[in-house]
MDAnalysis code that builds the backbone (N, CA, C; Angstrom):
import MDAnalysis as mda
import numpy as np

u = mda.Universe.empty(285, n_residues=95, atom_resindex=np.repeat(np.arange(95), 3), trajectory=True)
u.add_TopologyAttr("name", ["N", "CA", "C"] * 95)
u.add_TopologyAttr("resid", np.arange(1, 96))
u.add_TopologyAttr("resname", ["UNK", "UNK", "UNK", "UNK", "UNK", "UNK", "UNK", "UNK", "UNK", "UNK", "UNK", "UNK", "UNK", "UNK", "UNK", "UNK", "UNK", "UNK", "UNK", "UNK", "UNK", "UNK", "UNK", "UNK", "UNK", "UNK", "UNK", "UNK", "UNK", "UNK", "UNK", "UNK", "UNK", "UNK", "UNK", "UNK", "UNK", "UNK", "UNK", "UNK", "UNK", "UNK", "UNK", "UNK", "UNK", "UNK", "UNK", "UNK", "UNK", "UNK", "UNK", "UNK", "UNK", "UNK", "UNK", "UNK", "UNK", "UNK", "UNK", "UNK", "UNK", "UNK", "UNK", "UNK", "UNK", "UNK", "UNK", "UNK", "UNK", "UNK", "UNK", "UNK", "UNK", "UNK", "UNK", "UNK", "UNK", "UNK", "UNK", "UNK", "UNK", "UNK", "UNK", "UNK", "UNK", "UNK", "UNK", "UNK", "UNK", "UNK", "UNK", "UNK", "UNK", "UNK", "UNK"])
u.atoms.positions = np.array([
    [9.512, 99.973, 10.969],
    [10.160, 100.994, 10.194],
    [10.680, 102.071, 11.133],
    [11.871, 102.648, 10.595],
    [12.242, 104.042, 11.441],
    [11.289, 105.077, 11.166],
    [11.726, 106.417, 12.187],
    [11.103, 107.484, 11.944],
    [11.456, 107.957, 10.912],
    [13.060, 107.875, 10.137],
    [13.531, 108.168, 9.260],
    [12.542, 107.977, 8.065],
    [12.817, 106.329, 7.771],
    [12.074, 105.993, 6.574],
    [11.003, 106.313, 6.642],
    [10.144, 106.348, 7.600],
    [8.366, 106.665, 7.698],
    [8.799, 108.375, 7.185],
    [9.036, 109.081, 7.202],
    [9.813, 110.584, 7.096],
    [9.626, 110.557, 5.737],
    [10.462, 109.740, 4.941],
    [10.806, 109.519, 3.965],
    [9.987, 108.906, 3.125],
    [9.375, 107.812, 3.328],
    [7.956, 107.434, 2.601],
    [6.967, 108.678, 2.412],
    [6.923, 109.437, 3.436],
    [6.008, 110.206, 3.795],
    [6.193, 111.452, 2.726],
    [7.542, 111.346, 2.631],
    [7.606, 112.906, 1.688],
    [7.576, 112.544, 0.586],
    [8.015, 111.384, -0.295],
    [8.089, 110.558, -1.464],
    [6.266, 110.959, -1.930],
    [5.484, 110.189, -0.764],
    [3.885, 110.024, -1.470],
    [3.550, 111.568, -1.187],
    [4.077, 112.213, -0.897],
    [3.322, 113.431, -0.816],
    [3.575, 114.319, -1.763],
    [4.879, 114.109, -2.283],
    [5.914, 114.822, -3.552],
    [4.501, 114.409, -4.761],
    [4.406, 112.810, -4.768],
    [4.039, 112.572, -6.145],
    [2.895, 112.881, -5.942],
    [1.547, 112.678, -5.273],
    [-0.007, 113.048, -5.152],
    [0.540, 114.827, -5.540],
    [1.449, 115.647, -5.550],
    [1.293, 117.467, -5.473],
    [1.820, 117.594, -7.063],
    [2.535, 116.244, -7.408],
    [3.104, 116.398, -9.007],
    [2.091, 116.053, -9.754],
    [0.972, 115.006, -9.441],
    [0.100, 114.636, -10.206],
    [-1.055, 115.663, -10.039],
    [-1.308, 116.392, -9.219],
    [-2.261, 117.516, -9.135],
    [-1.857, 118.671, -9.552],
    [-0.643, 118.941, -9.851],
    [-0.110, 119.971, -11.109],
    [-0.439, 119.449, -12.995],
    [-0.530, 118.661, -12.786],
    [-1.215, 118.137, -13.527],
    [-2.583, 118.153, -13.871],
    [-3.705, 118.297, -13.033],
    [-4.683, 118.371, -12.307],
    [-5.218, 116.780, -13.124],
    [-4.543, 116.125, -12.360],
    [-5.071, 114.610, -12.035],
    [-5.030, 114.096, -10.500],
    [-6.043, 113.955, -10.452],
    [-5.852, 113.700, -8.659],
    [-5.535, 111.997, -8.580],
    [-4.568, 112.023, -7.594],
    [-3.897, 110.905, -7.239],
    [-4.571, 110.772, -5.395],
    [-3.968, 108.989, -5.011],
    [-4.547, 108.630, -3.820],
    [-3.379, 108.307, -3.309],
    [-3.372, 108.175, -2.161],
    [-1.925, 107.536, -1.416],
    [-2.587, 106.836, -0.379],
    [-2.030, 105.938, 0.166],
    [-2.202, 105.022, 1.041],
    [-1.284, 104.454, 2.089],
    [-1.722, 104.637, 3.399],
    [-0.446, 103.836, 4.232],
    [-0.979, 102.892, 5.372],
    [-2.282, 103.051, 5.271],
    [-3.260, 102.116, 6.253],
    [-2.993, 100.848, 5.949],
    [-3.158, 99.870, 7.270],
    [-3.341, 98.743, 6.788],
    [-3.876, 97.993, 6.223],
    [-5.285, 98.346, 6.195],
    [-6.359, 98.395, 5.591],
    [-6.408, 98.462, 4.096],
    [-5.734, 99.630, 3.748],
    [-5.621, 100.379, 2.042],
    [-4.266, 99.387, 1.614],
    [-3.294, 99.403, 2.344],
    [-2.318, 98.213, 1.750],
    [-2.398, 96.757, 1.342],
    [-3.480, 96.440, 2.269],
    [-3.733, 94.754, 2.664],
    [-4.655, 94.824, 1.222],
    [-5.753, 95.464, 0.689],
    [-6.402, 95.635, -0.585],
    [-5.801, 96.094, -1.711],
    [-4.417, 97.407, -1.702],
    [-3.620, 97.467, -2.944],
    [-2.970, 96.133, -3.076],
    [-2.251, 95.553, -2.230],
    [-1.459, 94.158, -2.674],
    [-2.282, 93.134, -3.604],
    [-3.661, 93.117, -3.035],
    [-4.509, 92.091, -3.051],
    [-4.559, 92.424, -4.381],
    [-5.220, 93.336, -4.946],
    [-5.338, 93.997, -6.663],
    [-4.079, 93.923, -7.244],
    [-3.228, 94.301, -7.124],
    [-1.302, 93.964, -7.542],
    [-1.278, 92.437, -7.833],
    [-1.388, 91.964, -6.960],
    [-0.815, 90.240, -7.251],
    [-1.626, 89.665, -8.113],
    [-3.208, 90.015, -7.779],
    [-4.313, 89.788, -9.176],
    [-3.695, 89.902, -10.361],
    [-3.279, 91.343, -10.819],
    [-3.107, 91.739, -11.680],
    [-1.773, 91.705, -12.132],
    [-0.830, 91.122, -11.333],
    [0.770, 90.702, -11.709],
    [0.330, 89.444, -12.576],
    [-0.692, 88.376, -11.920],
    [-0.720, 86.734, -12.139],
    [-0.884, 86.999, -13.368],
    [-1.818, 88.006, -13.836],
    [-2.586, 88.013, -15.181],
    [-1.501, 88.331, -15.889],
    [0.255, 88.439, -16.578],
    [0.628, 88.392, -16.653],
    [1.409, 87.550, -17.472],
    [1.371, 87.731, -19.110],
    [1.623, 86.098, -19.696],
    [3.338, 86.424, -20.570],
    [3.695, 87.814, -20.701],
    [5.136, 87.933, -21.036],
    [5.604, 88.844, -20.420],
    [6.726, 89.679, -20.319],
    [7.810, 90.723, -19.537],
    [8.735, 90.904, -20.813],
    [8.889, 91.963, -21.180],
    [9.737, 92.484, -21.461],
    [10.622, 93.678, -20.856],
    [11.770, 93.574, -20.287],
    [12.363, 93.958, -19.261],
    [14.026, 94.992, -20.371],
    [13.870, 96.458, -20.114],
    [14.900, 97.087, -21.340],
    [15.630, 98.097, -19.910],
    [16.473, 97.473, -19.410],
    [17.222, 98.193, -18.239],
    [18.086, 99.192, -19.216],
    [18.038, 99.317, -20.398],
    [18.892, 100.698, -20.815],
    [18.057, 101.823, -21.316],
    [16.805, 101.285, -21.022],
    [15.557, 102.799, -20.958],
    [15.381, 102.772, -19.807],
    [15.370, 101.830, -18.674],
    [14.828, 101.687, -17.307],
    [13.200, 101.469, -17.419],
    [12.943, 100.419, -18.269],
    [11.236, 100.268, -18.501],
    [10.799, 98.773, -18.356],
    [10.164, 98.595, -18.014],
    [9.711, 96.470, -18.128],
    [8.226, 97.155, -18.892],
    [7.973, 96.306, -20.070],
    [6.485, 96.075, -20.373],
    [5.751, 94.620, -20.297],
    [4.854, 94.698, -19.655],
    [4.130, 93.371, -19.049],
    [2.844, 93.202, -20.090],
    [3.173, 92.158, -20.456],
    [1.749, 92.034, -21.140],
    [0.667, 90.651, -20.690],
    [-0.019, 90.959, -20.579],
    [-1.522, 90.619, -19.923],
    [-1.712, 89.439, -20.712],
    [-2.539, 88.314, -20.411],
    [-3.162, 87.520, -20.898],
    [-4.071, 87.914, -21.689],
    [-4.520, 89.057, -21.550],
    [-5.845, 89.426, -22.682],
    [-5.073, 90.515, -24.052],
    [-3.719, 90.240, -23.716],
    [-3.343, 90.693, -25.091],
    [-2.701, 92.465, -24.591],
    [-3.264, 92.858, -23.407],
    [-3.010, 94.483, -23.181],
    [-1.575, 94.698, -22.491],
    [-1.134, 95.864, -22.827],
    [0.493, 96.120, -22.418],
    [0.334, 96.790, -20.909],
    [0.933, 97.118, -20.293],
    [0.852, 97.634, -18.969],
    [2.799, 98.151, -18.902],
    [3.211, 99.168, -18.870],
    [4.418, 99.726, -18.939],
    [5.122, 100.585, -17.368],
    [6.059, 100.016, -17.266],
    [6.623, 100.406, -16.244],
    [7.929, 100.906, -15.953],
    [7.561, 102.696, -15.664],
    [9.480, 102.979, -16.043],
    [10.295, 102.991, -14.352],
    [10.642, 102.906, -14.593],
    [11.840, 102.065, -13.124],
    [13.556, 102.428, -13.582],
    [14.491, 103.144, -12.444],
    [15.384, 102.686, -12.311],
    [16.022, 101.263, -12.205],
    [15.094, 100.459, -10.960],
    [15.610, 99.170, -10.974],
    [14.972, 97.744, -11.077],
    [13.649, 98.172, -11.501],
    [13.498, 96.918, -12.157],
    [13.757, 96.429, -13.114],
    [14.222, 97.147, -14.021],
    [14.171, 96.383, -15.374],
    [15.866, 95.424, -14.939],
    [16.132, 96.090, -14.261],
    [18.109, 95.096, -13.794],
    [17.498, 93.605, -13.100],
    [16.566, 93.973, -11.898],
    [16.249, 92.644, -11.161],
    [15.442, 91.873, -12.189],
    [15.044, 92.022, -13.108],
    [14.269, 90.986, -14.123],
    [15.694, 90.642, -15.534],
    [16.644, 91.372, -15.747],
    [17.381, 90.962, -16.576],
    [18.407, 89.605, -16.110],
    [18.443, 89.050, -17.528],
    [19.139, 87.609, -17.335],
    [20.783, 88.042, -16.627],
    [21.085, 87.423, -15.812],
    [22.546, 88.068, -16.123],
    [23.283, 87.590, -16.891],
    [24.217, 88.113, -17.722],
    [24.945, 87.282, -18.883],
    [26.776, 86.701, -18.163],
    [26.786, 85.604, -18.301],
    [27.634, 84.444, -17.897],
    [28.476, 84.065, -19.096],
    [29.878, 83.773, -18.597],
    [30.929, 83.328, -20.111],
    [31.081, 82.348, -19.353],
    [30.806, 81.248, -20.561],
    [32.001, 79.744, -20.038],
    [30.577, 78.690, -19.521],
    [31.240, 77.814, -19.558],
    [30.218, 76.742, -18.892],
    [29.650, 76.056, -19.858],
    [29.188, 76.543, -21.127],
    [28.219, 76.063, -21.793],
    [29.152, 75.661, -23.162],
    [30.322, 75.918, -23.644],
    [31.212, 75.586, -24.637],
    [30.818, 76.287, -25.855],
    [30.014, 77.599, -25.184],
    [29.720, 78.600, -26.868],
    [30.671, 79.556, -27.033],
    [31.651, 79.917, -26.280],
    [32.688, 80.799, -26.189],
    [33.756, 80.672, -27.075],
])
């Protein structure tokens, strides 16, 4: 990574841990290898568990719902675009 982006990561996690403590919810940040190599590890767990997506790029939100039935909501500029179908004319003779 550049100094830039490390700059820039750096002010991003530091912005949100000072927004969530205006809040007075204390937040954690992480950039160790250590703390990353274990957030991924819990992420991908908890992506697999994962049995539908609903993906609404004109709120900017995906809601994931769990195998055990629970919602998990996520507001995003750009995920909800990289999970939408893209829509295609022609090819299929429904036009």
């Amino acid at each position: 990574m550049t100094d830039q982006s490390t700059d820039r990561i750096d002010e991003v996690t530091s912005r949100i841990v000072d927004l969530e403590a205006e809040l007075e919810a204390s937040g954690t940040a992480t950039r160790e290898p250590e703390g990353l190599t274990r957030a991924r590890a819990v992420l991908h767990e908890w992506v697999d568990s994962v049995s539908a997506v609903v993906a609404t790029p004109g709120v900017g939100r995906v809601v994931l719902i769990h195998r055990n039935g629970s919602e998990s909501r996520i507001a995003s500029p750009e995920l909800p675009f990289l999970l939408a179908v893209p829509v295609t004319f022609g090819g299929d003779g429904s036009d």
